[in-house]
N, C-alpha and C positions, 0 to 999 in steps of 0.2 A: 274917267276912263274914256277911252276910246270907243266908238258905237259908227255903225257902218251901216246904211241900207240900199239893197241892190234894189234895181227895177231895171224892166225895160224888157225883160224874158217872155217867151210866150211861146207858140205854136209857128211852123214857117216850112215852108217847102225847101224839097232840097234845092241848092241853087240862091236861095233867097239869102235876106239881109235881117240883120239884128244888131239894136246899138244897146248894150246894157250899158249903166249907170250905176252908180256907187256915191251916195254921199255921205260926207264924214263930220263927225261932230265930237265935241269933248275931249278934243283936243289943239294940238300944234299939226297941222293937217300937213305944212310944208316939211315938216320934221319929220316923217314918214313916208318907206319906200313903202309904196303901192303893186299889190299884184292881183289877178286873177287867177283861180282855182277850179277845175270842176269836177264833179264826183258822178258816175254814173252808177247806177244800183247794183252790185255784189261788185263793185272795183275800190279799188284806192284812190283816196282823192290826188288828181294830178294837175300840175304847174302847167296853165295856159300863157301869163306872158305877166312880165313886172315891168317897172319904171322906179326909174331913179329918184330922190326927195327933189331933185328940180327939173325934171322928167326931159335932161335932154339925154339918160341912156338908158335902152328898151332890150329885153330879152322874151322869147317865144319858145312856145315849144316847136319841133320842128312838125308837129301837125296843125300847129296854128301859124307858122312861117308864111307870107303870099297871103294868106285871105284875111288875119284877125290884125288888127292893130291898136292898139291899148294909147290910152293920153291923158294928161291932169291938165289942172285949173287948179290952180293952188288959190286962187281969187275966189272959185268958188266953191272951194272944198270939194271936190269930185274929183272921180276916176272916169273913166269910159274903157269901154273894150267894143269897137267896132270890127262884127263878125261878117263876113261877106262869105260869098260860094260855100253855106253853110251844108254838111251832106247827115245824113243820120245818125252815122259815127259822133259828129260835135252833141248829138242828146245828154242831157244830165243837168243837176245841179250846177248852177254857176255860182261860186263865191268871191265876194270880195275882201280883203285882205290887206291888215297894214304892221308893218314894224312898228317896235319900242325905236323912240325917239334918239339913241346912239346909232342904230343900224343903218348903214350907209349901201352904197351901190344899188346892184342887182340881186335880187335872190329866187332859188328856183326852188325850195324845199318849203314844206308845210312847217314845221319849227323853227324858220327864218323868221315867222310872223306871230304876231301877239294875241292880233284882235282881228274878229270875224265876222262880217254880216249874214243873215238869214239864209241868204242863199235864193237864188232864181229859178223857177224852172226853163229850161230851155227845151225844146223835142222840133225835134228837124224831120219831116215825112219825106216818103223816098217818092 
């Protein structure tokens, strides 16, 4: 099966930067559309941005549009989601996230995807 570990979360002023990371094992890494999720405490986990199994098509949400941008390495098994002009609102859980190995394009829902990493913390200070 598929097994995913995020890093790269931390603590960061508003305005700052954060590069999470995602990597993948125990599987077909390139065979898998990639996305980012993040959960903040009493909300619904929400679609931050995906990529395509050969990551030349990217989708966002439109509060991560302009600042976040998401990218693979299928060479080295990773995701990235590079956060920039981070504000308080981005606070929460970050997950990483990949499709069963038929699921093509982009996808923006939480049961587009199969398999889940730990999850990061992220908190943005104002």
């Amino acid at each position: 099966q598929v097994q995913l570990v995020e890093s790269g979360g931390g603590l960061v002023q508003a305005g700052g930067s954060l590069r999470l990371s995602c990597a993948a094992s125990g599987g077909t890494f390139s065979r898998s559309i990639m996305g980012w999720f993040r959960q903040a405490p009493g909300n619904e986990r929400e679609f931050v941005a995906g990529i395509s199994r050969n990551g030349i098509s990217t989708s966002y949400a439109d509060s991560a549009k302009g600042r976040f941008t998401i990218s693979r390495d299928n060479a080295k098994n990773t995701v990235v989601l590079e956060m920039n002009s981070l504000k308080p609102e981005d606070t929460a859980v970050y997950y990483c996230a990949a499709g069963r190995a038929w699921v093509t394009g982009v996808r923006t829902t939480p049961t587009d995807y199969a398999y889940w990493g730990q999850g990061t913390q992220v908190t943005v200070s104002s």
